[in-house]
C-alpha positions as a printed Julia matrix, in Angstrom:
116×3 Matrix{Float64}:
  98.18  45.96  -46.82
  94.5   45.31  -47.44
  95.06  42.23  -49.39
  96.6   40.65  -45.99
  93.52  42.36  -44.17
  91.04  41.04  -46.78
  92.82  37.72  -46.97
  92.21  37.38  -43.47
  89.19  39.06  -43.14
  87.44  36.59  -45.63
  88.02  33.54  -43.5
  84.61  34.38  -41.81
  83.11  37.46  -42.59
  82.84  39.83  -45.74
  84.78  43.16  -46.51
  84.89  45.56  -49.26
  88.23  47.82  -49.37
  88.59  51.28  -50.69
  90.68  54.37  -50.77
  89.3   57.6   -49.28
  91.0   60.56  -48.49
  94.83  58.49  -49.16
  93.69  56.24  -46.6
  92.26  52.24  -46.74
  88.43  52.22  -45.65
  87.01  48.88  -45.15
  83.09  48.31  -44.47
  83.2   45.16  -42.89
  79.86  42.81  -42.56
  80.79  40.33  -39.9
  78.83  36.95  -39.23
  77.18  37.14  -35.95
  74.65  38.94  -33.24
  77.08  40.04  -30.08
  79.32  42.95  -30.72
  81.93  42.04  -27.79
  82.74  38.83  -29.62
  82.7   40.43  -33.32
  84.45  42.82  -31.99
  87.1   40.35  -30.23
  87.27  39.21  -33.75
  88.24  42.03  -35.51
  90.81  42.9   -33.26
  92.12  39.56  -33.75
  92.61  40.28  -38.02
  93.68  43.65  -37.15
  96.56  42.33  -34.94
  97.43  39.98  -37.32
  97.68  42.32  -40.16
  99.7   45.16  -38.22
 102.02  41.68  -37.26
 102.38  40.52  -40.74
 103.21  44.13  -42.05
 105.39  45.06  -39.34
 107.29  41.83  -39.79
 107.91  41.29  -43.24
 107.99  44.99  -44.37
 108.18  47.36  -41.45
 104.99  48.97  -41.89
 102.72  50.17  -39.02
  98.92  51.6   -38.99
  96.52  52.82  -36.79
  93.29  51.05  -37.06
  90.23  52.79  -36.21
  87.23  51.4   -36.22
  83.45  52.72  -35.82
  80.74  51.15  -33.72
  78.87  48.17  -35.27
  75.7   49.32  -37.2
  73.14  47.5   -39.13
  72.19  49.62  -41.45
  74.21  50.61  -44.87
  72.53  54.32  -44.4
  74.93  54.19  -41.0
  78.29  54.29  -43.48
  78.73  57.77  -43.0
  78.48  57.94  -39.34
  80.46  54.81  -39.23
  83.06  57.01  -41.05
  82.76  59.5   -38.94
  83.25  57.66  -35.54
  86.05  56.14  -36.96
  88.17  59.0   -38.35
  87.1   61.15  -35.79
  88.75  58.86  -32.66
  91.38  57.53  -34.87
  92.84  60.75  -36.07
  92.55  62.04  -32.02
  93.53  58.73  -30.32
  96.1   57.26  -33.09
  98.87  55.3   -31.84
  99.78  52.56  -34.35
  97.35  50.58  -32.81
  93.59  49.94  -32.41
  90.9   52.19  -31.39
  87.42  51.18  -31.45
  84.4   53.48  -30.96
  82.92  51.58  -28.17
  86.42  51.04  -26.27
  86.09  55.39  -26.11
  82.34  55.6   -25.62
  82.37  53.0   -23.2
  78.89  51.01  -25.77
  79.5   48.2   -26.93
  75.89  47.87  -28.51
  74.58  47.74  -32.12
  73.37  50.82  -33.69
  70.0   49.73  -35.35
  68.93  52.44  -38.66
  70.37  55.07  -37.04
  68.61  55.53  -34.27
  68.98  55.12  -30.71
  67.61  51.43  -30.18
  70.29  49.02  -28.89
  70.87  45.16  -29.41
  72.01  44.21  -25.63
């Protein structure tokens, strides 16, 4: 599974995988400014992967996936965000952050200053 995700992932952006908790993590650093677009993007690769898997060897995920931050001292409460809608909201779909919080903005150093 994340070597379709990577493989796709690496078209445009950058992603490092790893396993936490006997799940796949991936801290993604996407090219670009506007977080509706990136995250049009993502769900793009996500749908793609979850199509690929499904297809060729009946495998389905939930993706979760925290808001966009700009910091690397954000991972944890990218984690966070993440698990904590995935694990509430999981439907072997997507759920981003912003689609429940209703903010699409970027999260800059933790604080409360957003890129509109």
């Amino acid at each position: 599974m994340s070597n379709v995700f990577d493989e796709l992932l690496r078209k445009n952006h950058a992603g490092y995988m790893v396993d936490i908790d006997e799940m796949l993590a991936c801290i993604v650093n996407m090219n670009g400014n506007h977080p509706q677009p990136m995250a049009a993007e993502l769900q793009n690769i996500i749908s793609e992967t979850q199509t690929f898997l499904h297809d060729r060897m009946t495998i389905e995920f939930t993706a979760a996936v925290s808001g966009f931050h700009d910091q690397l001292n954000a991972i944890p409460a990218a984690y966070t965000e993440a698990m904590d809608y995935g694990i509430i909201i999981g439907n072997d779909g997507t759920v981003f952050f912003q689609q429940v919080v209703g903010d699409f903005n970027v999260r800059f150093g933790g604080d409360d200053r957003q890129n509109h």
